[in-house]
N, C-alpha and C positions, 0 to 999 in steps of 0.2 A: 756346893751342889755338884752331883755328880753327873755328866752328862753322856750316854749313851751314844759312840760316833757311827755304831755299826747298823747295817740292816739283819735282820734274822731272818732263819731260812725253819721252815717246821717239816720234819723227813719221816717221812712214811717208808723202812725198810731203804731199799740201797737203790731202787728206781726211781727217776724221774720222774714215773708219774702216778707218784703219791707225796712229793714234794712242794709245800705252798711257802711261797717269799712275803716275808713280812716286814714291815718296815720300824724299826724299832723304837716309836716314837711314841709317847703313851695314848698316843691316838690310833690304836691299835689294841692297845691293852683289852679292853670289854668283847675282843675275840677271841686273842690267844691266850688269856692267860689258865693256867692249871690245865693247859693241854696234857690229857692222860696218856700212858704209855699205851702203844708203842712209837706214838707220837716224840721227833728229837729236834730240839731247836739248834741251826747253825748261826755264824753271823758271817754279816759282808757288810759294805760299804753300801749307803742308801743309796747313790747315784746308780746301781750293779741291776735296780728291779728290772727294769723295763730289758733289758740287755739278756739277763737269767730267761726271762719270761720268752724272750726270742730265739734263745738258743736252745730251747728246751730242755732248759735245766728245772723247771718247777711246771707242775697243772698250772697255777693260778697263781698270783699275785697283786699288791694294791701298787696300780704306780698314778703316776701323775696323768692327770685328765689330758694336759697339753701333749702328752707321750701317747696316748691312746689316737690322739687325733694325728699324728704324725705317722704312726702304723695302722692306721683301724684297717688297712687293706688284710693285714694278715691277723689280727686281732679280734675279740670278742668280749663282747663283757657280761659278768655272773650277775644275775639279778639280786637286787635286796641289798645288796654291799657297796659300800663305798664310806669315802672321809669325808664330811659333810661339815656345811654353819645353816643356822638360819636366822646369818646376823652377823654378831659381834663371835671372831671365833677364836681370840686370844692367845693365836700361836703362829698367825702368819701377819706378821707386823713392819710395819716401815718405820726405822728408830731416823733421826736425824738430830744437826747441831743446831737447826734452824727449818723455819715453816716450809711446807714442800714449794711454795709458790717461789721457795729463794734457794731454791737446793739447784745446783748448775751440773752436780753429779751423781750419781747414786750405783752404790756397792751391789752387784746380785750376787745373792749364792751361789753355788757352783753344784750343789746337791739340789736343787729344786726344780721344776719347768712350770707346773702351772703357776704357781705365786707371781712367777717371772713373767709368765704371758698376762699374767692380771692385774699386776702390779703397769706393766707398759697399757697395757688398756685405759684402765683406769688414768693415768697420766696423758693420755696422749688425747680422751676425753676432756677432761679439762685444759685442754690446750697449752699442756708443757712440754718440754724436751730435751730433758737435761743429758748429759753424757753418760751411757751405761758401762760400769765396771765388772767383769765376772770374778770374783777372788774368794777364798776359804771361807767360809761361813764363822767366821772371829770378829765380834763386833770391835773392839778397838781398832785392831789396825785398819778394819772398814770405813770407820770414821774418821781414822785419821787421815788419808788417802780422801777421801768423799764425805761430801753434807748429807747424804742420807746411806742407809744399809737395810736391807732387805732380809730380814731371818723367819727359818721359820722352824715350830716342832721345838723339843724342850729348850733347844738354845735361845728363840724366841721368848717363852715363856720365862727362863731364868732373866734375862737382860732385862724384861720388862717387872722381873721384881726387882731388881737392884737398880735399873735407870729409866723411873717409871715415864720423869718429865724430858724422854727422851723419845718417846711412843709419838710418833705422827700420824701414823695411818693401821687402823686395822682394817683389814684387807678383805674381809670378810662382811663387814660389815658396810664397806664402802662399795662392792657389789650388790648389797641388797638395797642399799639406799638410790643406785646408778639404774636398776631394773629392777625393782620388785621382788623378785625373786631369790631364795636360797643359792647358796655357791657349792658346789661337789669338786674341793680340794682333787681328792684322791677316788680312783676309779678300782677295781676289782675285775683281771681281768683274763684272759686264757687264748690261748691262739685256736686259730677257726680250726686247725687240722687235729687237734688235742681230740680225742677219744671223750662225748658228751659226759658217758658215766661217768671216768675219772674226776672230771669237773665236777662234777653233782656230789662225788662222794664229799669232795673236799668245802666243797660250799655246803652242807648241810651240818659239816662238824664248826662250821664260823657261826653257823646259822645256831645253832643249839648256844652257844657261849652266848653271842645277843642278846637272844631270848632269855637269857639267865640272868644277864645285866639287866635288862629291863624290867624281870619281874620277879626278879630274889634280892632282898634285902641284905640277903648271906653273902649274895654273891658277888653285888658288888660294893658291899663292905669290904670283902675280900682284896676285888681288884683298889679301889682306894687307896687300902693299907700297904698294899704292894707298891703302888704309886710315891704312895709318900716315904716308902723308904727308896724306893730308888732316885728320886728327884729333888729329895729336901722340900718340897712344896707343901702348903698347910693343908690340914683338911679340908677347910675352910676354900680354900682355892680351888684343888682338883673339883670337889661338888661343884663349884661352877665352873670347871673346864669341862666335865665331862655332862653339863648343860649348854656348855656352848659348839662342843662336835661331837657329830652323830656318825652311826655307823651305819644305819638304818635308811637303806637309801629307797625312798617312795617316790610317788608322782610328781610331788612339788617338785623335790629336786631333780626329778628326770627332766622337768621342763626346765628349771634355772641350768643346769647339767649342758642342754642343748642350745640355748643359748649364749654359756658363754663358752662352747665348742663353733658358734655360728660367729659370735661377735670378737674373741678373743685369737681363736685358732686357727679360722677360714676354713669352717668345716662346717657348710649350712645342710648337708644331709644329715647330721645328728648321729645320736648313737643307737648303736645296733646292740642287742641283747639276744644271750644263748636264749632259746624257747625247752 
């Protein structure tokens, strides 16, 4: 399997602000994909979103919910988008050599923040506390180094087809079990001084590819296909990964969203949305 390390950039002409960052994770895909010219896709390194999006290098971008809460002073976020479970969402997973009740350390990413804030939630919930490792998102030597490892996005999803009984925790699903509510991975998001239009233009061209996943058969047949050639994963698969994360971000998840920005992050005034 081939695994995608970069993040993507989608460039509208030579200005910043027609520039939206995307995270190159096929939990993304049912957005960008068959974006028409004069639309150009770059790449960067996923940990770079939240960083581009502050320096004003892009309108808009998806970053990590836990990074929205760390900046929401200077931050905003576009309605209707986000990386979503409502459940089980089989790409942010806790692999280990042994049950987590016996794990004394655990590997995080180094690309990720909210998994990372949810992942210690969740943990610290059930009264563990094992020692946190930050290192490259490579399941072996995560495991070799530490009893558990933390991955998430297609590295997660490859590992959990090749070392299935190695799956401890999905993450996703152990949030909805912990609160009732859906989890909102990833946020969509633009800084407050960002020009409203620009934002709008670029949110409505996300908005249009959505609505084409959801209600063309063509369409995301198409993305699928695409999917499985970039990922080696079966058809059979992707149809339920792309029933386990949503792009489509509604009430439900705006309230599990605020939640675990309240429970997770220390950010009990919640999130703020462009009007």
């Amino acid at each position: 399997m081939v695994i995608q390390n970069s993040t993507k950039f989608l460039q509208f002409s030579e200005s910043w602000k027609h520039t939206i960052a995307r995270v190159a994770f096929l939990n993304c895909d049912p957005l960008f994909h068959s974006l028409e010219s004069p639309w150009k896709v770059l790449a960067a390194p996923p940990s770079w979103l939240t960083g581009h999006l502050l320096r004003r290098d892009c309108v808009l971008a998806p970053i990590p919910a836990a990074d929205y809460a760390k900046h929401h002073e200077e931050l905003i976020l576009v309605p209707e988008l986000g990386i979503c479970s409502k459940g089980e969402v089989g790409s942010v997973l806790l692999f280990g050599n042994t049950t987590v009740e016996e794990m004394r350390s655990v590997a995080l990413p180094s690309d990720s923040a909210s998994s990372v804030a949810l992942l210690k939630y969740i943990l610290k919930t059930n009264g563990l506390s094992p020692e946190f490792k930050t290192m490259a998102p490579e399941i072996e030597p995560m495991l070799n180094d530490c009893d558990g490892a933390l991955l998430i996005g297609d590295r997660a999803l490859e590992y959990a087809r090749k070392y299935p009984d190695k799956v401890i925790i999905d993450l996703g699903q152990a949030w909805l079990e912990d609160t009732g509510k859906p989890m909102v991975f990833g946020v969509f998001a633009a800084r407050k001084d960002t020009p409203v239009s620009e934002v709008k233009v670029a949110q409505k061209e996300l908005l249009k590819n959505l609505e084409l996943f959801e209600s063309s058969n063509k369409y995301r047949n198409s993305v699928i296909n695409d999917a499985m050639s970039k990922s080696g994963l079966s058809r059979e698969r992707l149809e339920k990964y792309f029933g386990e994360v949503f792009n489509r971000l509604d009430e439900p998840h705006i309230e599990g969203l605020n939640e675990f920005l309240s429970k997770a992050c220390d950010m009990p005034s919640g999130a703020e949305f462009l009007s």
